[in-house]
C-alpha positions as CSV (number, residue, x, y, z in Angstrom):
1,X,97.3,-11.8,124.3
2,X,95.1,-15.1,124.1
3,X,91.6,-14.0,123.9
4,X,89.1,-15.9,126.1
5,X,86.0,-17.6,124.0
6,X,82.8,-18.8,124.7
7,X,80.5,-20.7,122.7
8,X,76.9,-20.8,122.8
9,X,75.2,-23.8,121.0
10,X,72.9,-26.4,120.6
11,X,75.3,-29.3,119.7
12,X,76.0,-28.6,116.0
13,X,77.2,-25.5,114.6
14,X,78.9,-24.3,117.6
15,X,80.8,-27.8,117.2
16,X,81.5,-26.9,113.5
17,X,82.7,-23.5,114.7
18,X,85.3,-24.6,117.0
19,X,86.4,-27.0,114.5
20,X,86.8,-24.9,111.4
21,X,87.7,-21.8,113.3
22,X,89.3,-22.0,117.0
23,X,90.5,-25.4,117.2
24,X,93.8,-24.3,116.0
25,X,94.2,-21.0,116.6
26,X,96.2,-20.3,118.8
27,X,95.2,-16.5,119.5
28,X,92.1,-18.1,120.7
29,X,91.1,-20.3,124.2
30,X,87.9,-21.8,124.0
31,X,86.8,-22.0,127.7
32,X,83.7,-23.5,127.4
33,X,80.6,-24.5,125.4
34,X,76.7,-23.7,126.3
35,X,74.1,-25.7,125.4
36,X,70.0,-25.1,124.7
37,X,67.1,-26.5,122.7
38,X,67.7,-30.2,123.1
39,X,67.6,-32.2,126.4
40,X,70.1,-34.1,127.8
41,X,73.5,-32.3,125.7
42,X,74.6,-30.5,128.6
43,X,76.8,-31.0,131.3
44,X,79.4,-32.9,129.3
45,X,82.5,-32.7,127.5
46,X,83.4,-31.4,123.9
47,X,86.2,-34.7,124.2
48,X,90.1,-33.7,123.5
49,X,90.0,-36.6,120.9
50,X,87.6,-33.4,118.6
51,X,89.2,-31.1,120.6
52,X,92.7,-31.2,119.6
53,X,96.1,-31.1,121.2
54,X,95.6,-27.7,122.6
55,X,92.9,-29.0,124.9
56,X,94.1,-32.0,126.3
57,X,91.2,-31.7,129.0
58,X,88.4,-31.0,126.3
59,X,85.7,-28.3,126.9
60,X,83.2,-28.5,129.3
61,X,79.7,-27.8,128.2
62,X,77.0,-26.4,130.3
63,X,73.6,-25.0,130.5
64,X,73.0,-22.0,128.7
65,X,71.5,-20.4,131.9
66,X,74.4,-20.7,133.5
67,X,75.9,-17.9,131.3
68,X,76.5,-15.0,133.6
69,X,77.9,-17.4,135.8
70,X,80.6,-18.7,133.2
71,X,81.6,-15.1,131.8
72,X,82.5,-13.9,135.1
73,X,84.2,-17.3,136.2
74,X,85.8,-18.3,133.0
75,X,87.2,-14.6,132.4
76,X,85.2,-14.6,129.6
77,X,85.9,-11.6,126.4
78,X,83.8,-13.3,124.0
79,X,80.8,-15.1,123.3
80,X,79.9,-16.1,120.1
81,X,76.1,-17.2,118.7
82,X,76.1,-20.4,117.3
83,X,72.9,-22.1,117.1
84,X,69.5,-21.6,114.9
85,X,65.9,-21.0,114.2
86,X,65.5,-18.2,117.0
87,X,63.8,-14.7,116.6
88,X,66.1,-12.1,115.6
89,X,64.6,-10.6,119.2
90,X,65.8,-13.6,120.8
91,X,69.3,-13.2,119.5
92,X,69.8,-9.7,120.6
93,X,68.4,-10.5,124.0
94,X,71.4,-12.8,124.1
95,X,73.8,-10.3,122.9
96,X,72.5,-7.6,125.1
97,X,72.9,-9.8,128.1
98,X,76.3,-10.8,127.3
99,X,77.5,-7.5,126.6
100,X,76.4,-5.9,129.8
101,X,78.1,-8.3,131.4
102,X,81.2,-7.2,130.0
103,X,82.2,-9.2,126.7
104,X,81.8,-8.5,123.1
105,X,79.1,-10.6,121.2
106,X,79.7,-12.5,117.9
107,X,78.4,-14.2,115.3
108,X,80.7,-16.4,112.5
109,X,79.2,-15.7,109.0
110,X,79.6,-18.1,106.2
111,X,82.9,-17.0,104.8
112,X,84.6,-17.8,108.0
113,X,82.6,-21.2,108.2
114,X,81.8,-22.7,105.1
115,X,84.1,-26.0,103.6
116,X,84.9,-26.2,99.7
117,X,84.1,-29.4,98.6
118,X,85.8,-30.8,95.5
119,X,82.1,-31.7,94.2
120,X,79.2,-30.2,92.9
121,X,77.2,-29.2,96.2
122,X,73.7,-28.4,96.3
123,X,72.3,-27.1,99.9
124,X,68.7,-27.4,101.5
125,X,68.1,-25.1,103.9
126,X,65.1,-23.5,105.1
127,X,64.0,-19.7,106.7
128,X,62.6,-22.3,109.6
129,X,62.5,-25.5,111.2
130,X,59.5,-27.6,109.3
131,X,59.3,-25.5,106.2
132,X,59.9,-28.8,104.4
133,X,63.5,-29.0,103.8
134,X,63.3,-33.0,104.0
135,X,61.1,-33.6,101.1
136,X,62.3,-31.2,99.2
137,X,66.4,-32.4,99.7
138,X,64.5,-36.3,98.8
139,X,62.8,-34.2,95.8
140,X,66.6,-33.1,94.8
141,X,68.8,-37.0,95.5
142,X,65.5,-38.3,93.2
143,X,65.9,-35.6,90.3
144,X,69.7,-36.2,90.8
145,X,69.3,-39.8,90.1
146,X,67.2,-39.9,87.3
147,X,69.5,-37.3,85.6
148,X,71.7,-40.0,85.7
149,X,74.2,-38.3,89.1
150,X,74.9,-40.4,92.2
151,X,74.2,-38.2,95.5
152,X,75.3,-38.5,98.8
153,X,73.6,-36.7,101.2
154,X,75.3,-35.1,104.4
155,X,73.0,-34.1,107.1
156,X,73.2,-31.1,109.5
157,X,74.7,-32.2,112.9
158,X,72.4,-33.8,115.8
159,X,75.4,-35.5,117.9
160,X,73.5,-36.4,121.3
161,X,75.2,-39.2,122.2
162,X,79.2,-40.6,122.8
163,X,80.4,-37.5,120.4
164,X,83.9,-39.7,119.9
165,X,81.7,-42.7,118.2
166,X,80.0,-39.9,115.8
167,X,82.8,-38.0,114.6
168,X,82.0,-39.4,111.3
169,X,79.1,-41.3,110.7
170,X,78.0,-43.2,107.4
171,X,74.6,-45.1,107.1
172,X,73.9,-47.3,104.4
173,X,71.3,-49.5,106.0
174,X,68.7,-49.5,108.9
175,X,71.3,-51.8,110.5
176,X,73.9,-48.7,110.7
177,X,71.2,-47.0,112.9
178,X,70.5,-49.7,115.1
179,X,74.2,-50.0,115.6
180,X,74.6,-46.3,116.2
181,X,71.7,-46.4,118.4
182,X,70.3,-42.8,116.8
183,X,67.6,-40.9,118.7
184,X,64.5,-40.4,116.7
185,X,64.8,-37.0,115.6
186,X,67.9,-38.7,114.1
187,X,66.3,-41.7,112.7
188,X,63.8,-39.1,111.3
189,X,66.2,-37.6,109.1
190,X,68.5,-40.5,108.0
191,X,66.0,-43.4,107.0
192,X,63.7,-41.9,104.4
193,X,66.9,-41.2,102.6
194,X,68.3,-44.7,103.3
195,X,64.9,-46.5,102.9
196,X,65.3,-44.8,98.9
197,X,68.4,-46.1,98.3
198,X,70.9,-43.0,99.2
199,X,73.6,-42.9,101.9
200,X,73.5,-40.3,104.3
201,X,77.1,-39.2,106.4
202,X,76.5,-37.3,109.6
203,X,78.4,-36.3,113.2
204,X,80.7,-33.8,114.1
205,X,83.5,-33.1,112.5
206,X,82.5,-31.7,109.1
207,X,85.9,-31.6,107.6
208,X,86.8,-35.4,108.4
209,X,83.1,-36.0,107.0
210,X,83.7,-34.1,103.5
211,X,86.7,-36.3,102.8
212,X,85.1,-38.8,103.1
213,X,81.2,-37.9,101.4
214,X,83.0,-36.2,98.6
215,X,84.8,-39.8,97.6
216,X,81.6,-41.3,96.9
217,X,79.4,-39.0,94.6
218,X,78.9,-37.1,91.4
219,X,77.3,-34.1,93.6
220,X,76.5,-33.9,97.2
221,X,73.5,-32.7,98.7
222,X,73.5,-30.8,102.3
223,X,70.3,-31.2,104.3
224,X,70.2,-28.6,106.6
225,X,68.7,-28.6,110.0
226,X,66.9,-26.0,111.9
227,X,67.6,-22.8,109.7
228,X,70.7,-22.9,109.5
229,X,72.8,-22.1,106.5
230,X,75.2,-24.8,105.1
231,X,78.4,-26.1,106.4
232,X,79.9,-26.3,103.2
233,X,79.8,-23.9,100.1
234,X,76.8,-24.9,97.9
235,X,77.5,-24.6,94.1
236,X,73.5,-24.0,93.9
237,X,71.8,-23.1,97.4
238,X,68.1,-23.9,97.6
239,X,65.8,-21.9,100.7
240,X,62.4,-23.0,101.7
241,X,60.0,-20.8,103.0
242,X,56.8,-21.7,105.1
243,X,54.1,-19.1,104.2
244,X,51.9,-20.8,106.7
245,X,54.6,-18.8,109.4
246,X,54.7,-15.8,106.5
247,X,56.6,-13.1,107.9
248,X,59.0,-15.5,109.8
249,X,61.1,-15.7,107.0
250,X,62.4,-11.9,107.6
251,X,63.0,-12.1,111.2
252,X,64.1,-15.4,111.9
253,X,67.8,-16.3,112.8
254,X,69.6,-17.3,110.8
255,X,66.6,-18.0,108.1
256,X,66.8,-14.8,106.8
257,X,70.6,-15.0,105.7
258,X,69.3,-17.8,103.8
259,X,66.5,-16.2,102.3
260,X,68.7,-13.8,101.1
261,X,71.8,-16.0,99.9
262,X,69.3,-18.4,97.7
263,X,69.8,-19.2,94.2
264,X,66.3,-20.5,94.8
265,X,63.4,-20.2,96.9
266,X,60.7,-22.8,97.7
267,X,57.4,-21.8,98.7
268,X,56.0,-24.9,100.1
269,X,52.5,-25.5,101.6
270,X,51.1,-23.3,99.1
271,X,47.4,-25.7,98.8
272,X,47.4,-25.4,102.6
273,X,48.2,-21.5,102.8
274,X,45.9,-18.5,102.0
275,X,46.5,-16.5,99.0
276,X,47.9,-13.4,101.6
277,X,50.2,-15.8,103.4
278,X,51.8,-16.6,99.5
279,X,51.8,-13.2,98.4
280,X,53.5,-12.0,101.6
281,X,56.5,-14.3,101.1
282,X,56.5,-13.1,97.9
283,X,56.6,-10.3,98.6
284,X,59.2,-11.1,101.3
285,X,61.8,-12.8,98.6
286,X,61.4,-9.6,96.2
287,X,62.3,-7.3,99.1
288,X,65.5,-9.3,100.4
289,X,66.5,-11.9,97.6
290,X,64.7,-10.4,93.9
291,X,67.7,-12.3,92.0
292,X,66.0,-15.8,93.2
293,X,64.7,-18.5,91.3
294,X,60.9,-19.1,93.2
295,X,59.7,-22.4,93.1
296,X,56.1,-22.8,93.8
297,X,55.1,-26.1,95.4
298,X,53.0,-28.3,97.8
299,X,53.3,-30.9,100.3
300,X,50.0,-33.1,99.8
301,X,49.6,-35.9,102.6
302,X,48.9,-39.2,101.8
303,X,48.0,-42.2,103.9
304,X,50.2,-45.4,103.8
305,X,47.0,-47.9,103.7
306,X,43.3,-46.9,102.9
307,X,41.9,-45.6,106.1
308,X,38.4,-44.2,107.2
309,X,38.8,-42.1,110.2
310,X,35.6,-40.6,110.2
311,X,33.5,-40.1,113.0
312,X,36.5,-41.8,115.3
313,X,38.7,-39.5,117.8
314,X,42.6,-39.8,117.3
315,X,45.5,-38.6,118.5
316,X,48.1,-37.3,116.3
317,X,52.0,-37.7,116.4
318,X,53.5,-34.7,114.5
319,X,57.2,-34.4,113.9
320,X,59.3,-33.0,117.3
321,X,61.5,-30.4,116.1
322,X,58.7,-28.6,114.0
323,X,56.6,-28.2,116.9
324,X,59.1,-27.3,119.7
325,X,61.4,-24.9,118.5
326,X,60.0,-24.8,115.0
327,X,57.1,-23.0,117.2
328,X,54.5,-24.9,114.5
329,X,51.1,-25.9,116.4
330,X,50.6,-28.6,114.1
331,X,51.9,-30.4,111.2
332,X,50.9,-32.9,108.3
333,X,49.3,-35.4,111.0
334,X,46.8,-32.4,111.7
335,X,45.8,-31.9,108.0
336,X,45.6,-35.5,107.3
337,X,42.9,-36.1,110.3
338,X,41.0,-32.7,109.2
339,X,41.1,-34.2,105.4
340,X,40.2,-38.0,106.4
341,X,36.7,-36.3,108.3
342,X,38.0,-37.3,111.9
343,X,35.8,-36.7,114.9
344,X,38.3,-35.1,116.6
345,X,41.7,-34.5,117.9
346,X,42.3,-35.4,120.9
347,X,44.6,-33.3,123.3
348,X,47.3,-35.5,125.0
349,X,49.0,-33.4,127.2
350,X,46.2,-34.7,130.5
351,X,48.3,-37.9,129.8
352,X,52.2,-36.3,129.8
353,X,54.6,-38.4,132.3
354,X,57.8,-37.3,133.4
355,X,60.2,-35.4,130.5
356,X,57.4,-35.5,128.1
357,X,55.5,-32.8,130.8
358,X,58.8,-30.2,130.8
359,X,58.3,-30.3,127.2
360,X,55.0,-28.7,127.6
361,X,55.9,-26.4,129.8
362,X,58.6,-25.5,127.4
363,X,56.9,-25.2,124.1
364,X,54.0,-24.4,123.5
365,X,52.2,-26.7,120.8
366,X,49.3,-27.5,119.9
367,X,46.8,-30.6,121.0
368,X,49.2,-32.9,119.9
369,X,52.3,-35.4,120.7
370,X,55.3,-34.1,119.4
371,X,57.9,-37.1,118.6
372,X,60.4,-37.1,121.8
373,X,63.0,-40.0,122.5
374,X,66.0,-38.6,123.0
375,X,66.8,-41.4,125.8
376,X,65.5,-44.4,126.2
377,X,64.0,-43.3,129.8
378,X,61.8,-40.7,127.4
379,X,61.1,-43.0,124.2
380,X,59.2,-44.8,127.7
381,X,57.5,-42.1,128.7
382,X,56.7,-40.9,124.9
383,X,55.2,-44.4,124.5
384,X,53.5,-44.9,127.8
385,X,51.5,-41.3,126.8
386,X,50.5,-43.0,123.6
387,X,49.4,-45.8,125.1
388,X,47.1,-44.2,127.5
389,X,45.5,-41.4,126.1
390,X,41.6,-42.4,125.0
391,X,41.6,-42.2,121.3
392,X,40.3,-44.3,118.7
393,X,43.2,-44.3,116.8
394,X,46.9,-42.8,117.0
395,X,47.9,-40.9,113.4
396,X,52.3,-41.1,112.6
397,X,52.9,-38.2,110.6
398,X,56.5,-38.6,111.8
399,X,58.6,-39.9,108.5
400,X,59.5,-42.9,110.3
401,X,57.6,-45.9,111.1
402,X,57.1,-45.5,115.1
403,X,55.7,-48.8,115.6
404,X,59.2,-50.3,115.3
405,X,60.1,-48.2,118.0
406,X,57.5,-48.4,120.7
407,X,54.2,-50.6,121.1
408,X,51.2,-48.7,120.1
409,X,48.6,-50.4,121.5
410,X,45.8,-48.7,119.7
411,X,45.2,-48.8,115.8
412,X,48.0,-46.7,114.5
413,X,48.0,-45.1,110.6
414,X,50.9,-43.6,108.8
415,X,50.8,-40.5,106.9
416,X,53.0,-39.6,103.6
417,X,54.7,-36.3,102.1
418,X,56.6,-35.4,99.7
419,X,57.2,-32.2,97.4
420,X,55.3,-31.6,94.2
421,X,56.2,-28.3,92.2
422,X,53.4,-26.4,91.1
423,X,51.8,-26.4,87.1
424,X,53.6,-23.8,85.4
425,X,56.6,-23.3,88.1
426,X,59.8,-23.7,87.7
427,X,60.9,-27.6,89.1
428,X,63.6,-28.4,91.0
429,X,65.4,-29.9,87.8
430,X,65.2,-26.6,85.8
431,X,67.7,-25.1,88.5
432,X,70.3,-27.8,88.7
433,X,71.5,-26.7,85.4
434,X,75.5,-26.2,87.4
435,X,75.8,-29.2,89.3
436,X,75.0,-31.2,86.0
437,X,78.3,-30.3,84.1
């Protein structure tokens, strides 16, 4: 008897789930998809080009608050949890929902998920969104290079747009993202690595995209998103931890399966963190992981030009993710204005137009402006916020160059980081010893 699934996701690992796991199996009808965390991914189709031949329709996705609706409608006998960075609270909330509605509740572990790769692979992940996977994976393509290994980097899913176009995606240039018309979150993650020199493969079809990665490299590097754990099997899997959120790392979703599967642990943020919030994590990775390799390290933040904010008020622009579900009240843009002597920080949410306002009501950050513009109607209202509030100056601590995006009217200032291991800690190249043979 065909079993009757249900996914719930946030347009990227339930994706990679149906893919690797349902998509051929024909014990298994997918009946639908359900979608949270980002704007504007619901109320579409998973297309029967990705879907395969037994869905010649595709699979309707819809809001994930529409759940008790579907199961009963759709004849639903399973749901499975696909999506990250949610308290371990949150998921069973979920589960308990879902199974008093009738259906069993599932998760896929990575077994049942993971690619091989014909390559070296070394994973980034994190136990949370904004832990500092980015400079660290930049930290590993740079250590990689000048041990004389050509990386490719492959980067967690974020298809938001025609999911057809993006089964695989390759950029090489800042030209392949203009063609590709990425959102920022996505431009975010793929031009730091593009502006050094390394190609970065995305989209949605993970299998399609290793045959191709794999082609082009000595190792390749996964760069995880949210906290999830990797899409393919990582000869050496590398965790950062946030002790700045200490604690999170044990009761985070799915962070802690991370935590606990590392070869090696990162402690980032340590010259921003108290001495408790280190020895916490600590103590944290002894408990679940006490085989890992701990890297000690920082994040310092550095300003593109020389800049004297003192005395002036400014608005800060911190990366989006981090603050929203990352459920981080501030980022590097924060710490840059408190070390440059600012006046003050101005709170922008008096000036928050149209989508920009939901996301306030949704999250709750801090006084700043988290990077939106996952539409061009809200890259508007993002810049028409920026433009309005009555600041001095507006801080980018964003790792993309926003002024190439929108018009900032005001002065505007970039700020910098990027991962420096600790004196007398193991470094990122003392632990990529097996991806060197």
């Amino acid at each position: 008897m065909t079993r009757r699934v249900l996914i719930m996701g946030a347009a990227g690992r339930d994706f990679h789930n149906f893919n690797v796991v349902y998509r051929d199996d024909p014990e298994v009808e997918v009946v639908g998809f359900t979608a949270t965390q980002i704007p504007f991914i619901s109320e579409r189709r998973y297309p029967p080009e990705l879907a395969g031949a037994r869905y010649p329709d595709g699979i309707a996705i819809a809001l994930e608050e529409e759940l008790p609706r579907l199961i009963e409608e759709l004849d639903v006998d399973e749901v499975v949890f696909a999506y990250s960075d949610v308290s371990h609270q949150y998921v069973m909330h979920r589960a308990s929902a879902v199974m008093a509605a009738g259906p069993s509740f599932s998760l896929l572990g990575p077994d049942a998920t993971m690619l091989d790769a014909n390559v070296p692979v070394v994973a980034v992940c994190a136990v949370r969104t904004g832990s500092g996977k980015s400079q660290t994976t930049r930290k590993v393509v740079r250590t990689l290079r000048d041990l004389g290994k050509t990386a490719v980097v492959v980067r967690h899913p974020m298809p938001y747009g025609d999911l057809v176009a993006q089964r695989v995606q390759r950029f090489a240039s800042f030209d392949d993202l203009d063609r590709a018309d990425v959102t920022v979150e996505e431009r975010e993650e793929y031009e730091p690595h593009i502006k050094n020199g390394t190609v970065v493969y995305a989209g949605v079809d993970y299998g399609d995209i290793l045959e191709q990665a794999q082609k082009e490299c000595d190792v390749l590097v996964w760069d995880g998103g949210n906290n999830d754990y990797p899409f393919y099997r990582p000869t050496v899997h590398i965790t950062v931890a946030d002790p700045l959120r200490a604690g999170h790392e044990l009761s985070y979703h799915p962070g802690e399966t991370n935590l606990r599967m590392a070869d090696v642990v990162v402690i980032n943020k340590i010259d921003s963190a108290t001495h408790d919030q280190v020895a916490e994590v600590w103590g944290s990775i002894r408990e679940a992981n006490p085989r890992a390799i701990v890297i000690r390290a920082r994040s310092p933040v550095t300003f593109e030009d020389p800049v004297d904010l003192a005395g002036k008020r400014v608005l800060v622009i911190e990366d989006g993710p981090t603050l929203t579900h990352g459920e981080m009240r501030y980022g590097a843009g924060v710490v840059a204005a408190r070390q440059s002597g600012a006046a003050s920080i101005v709170d922008p949410r008096q000036w928050a137009v149209g989508t920009m306002k939901d996301v306030y009501a949704k999250y709750d950050v801090g006084p700043v402006l988290p990077a939106m513009g996952y539409s061009a109607d809200q890259l508007k209202e993002f810049e028409q916020m920026i433009n309005a509030a009555d600041v001095d100056g507006v801080l980018i601590a964003t790792p993309i160059d926003l002024r190439k995006l929108v018009h900032i009217e005001k002065p505007a200032y970039r700020v910098f980081y990027e991962l420096e291991e600790a004196e007398g800690s193991p470094t990122i190249a003392d632990v990529l010893g097996p991806v060197l043979d």
